[in-house]
C-alpha positions in Angstrom: -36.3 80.0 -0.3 -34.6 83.6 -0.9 -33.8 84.5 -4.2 -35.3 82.1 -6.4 -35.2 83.7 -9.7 -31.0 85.1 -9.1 -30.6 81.7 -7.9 -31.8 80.0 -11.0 -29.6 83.0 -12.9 -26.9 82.6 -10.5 -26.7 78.3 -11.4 -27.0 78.7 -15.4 -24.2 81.4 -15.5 -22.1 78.7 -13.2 -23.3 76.0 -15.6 -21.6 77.9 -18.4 -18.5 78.0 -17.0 -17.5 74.2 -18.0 -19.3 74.2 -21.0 -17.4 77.1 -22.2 -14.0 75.5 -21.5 -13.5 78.6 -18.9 -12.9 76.0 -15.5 -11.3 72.7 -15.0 -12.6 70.7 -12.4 -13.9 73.6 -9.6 -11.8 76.1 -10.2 -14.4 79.1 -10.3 -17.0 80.6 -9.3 -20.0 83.1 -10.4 -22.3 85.4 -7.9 -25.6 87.8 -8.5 -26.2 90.5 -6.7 -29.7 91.5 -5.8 -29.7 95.8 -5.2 -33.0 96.1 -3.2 -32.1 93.4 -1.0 -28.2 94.0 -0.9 -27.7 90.5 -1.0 -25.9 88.4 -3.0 -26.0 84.6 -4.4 -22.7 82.5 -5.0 -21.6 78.9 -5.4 -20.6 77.2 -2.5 -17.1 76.2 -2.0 -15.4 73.9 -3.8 -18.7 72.2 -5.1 -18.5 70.3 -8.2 -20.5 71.5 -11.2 -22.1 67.7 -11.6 -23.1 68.3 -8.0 -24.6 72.2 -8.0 -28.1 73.0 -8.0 -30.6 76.2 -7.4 -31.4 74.8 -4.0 -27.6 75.0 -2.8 -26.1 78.0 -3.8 -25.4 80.1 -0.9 -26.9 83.6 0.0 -24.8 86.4 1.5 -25.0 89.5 2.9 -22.3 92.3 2.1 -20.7 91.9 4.8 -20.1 88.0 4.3 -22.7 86.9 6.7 -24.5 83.7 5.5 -28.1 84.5 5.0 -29.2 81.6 3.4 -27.5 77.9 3.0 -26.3 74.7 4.3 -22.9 74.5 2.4 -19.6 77.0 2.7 -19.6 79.7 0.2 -16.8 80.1 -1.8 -13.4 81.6 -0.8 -13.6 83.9 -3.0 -17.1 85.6 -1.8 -15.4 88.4 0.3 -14.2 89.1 -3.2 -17.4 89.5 -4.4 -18.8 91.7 -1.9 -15.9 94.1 -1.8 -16.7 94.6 -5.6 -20.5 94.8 -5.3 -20.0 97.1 -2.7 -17.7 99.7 -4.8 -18.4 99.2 -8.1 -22.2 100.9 -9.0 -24.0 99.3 -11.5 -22.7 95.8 -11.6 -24.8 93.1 -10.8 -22.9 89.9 -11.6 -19.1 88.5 -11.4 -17.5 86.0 -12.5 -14.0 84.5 -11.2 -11.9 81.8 -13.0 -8.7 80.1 -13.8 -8.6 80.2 -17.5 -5.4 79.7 -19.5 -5.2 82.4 -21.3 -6.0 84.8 -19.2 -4.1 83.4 -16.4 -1.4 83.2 -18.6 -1.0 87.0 -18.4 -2.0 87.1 -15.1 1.2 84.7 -14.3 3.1 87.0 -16.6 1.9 90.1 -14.6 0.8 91.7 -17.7 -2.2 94.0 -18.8 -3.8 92.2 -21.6 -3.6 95.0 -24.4 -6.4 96.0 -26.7 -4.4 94.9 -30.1 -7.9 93.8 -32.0 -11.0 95.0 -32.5 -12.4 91.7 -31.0 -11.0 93.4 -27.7 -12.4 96.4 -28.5 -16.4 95.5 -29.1 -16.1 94.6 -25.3 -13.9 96.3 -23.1 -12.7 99.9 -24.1 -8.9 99.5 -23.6 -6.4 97.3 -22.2 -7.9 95.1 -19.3 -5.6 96.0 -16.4 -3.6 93.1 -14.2 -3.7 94.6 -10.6 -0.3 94.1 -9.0 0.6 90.7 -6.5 -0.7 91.4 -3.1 2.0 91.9 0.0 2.8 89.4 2.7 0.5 92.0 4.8 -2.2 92.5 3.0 -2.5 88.2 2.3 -2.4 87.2 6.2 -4.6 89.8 6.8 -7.5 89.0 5.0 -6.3 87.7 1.5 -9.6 87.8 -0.1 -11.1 91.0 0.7 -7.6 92.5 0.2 -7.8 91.2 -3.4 -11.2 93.0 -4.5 -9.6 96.7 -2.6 -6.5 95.8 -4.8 -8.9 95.5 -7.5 -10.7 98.8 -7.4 -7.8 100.8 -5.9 -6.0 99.7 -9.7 -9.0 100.6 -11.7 -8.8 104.2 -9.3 -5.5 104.7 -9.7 -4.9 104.2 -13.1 -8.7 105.9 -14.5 -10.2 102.9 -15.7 -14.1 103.1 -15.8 -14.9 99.7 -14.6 -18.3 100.3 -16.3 -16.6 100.4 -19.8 -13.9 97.9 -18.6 -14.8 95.5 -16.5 -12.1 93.2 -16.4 -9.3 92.8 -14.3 -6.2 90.3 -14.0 -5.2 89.8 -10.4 -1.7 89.3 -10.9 -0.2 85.2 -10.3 -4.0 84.4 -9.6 -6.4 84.9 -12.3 -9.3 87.0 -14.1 -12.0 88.5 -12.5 -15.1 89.7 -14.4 -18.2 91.7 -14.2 -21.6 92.8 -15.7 -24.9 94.1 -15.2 -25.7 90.2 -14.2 -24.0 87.1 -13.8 -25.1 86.2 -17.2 -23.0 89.0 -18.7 -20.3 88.4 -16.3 -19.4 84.9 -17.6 -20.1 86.5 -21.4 -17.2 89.0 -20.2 -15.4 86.2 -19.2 -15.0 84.2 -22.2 -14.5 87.2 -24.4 -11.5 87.8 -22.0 -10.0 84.1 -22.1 -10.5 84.5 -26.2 -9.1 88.1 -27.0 -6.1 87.0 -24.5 -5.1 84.2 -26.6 -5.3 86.2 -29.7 -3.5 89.0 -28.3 -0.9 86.9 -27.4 -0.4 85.0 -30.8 -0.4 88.2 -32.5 2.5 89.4 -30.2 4.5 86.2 -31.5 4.1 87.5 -34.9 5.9 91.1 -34.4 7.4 93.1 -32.1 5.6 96.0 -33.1 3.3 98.5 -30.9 0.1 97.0 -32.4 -2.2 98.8 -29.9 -5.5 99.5 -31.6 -5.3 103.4 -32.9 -7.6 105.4 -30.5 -10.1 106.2 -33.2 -10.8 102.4 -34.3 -10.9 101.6 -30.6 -13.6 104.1 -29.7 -15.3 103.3 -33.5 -16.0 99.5 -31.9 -16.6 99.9 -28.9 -18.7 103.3 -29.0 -21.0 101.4 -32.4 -22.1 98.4 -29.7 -22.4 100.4 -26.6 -22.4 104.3 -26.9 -25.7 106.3 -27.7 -26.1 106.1 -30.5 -24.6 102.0 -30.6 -26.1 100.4 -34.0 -24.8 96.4 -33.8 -27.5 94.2 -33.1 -31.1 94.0 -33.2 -32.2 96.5 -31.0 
């Protein structure tokens, strides 16, 4: 069997999923990406959690091609690979229909950085990348969605190293990390600084945007050189 040890990765990060309230019933998915290989491990279709193991998560190649696996791989792999292929350093997404998040996504809003929750994680607003056209959905809807994805993040400057977030406008978040481990971490801190962003936007109408300074203090102090949270 290909992949054992991303496959075991790859099946804890989508056992996380329900456990951390981020999916009802099988409404998301998480992949790993191996770089020597260039292949990448995702859950298959429309699977339930109660029903996923190791043994059937489905290997892909970048170009979609099923490598390895009985079972469909999720709709959303071509997604997946899009990403992988134009996005260096990332080694793990997550995709899911949170509440919060798709709250925003619904609303076709950016979710803004208004906390310094936000800010230990993702160094600005996370971006919601605009509805896709008639076109570009009969075309190949999924694909489309990870070039929407990284045409945003190059358009508007965003480092999706730094970043790496995204709302796909009326669909729902899309997340990312150095594995699929961090990815789902990503994810929840995403569903959580949504809902406080958006309960502190009840509360005034002012621009509560994080000042530039306390924004880079946070997120520079767990991830720049010289980062001093934690334990390493």
């Amino acid at each position: 069997m290909l992949l054992e040890k991303l496959r075991l990765e790859v099946y804890q990060a989508n056992m996380a999923l329900p456990e951390l309230g981020l999916v009802s019933f099988t409404w998301g998915n998480v992949s790993g990406y191996d770089a020597q290989s260039q292949l990448f491990v995702i859950k298959p279709s429309g699977l339930s959690y109660e029903q996923l193991t190791p043994a059937n998560l489905v290997v892909l190649d970048l170009s979609g091609n099923v490598v390895e696996g009985e079972l469909k791989p999720s709709t959303d792999a071509p997604t997946h690979a899009y990403l992988y292929q134009h996005f260096s350093g990332i080694g793990g997404i997550t995709h899911t229909h949170s509440s919060w998040a798709v709250a925003y996504a619904a609303a076709g809003l950016d979710v803004p950085v208004v906390s310094t929750t936000h800010a230990d994680t993702f160094f600005g607003d996370v971006p919601c990348v605009p509805t896709l056209t008639a076109k570009e959905l009969t075309e190949n809807y999924e694909q489309n969605t990870g070039k929407a994805i990284v045409r945003t993040f190059a358009e508007r400057g965003i480092n999706h190293l730094t970043t790496s977030a995204a709302l796909m406008a009326q669909h729902g978040p899309f997340t990312w990390g150095k594995d699929a481990g961090e990815s789902v971490y990503h994810a929840k801190v995403l569903e959580v600084t949504a809902e406080i962003t958006h309960r502190a936007m009840q509360l005034t109408h002012a621009d509560i945007h994080l000042p530039q300074h306390l924004l880079d203090k946070h997120y520079q102090r767990k991830h720049g050189k010289t980062a001093y949270y934690g334990q390493a």
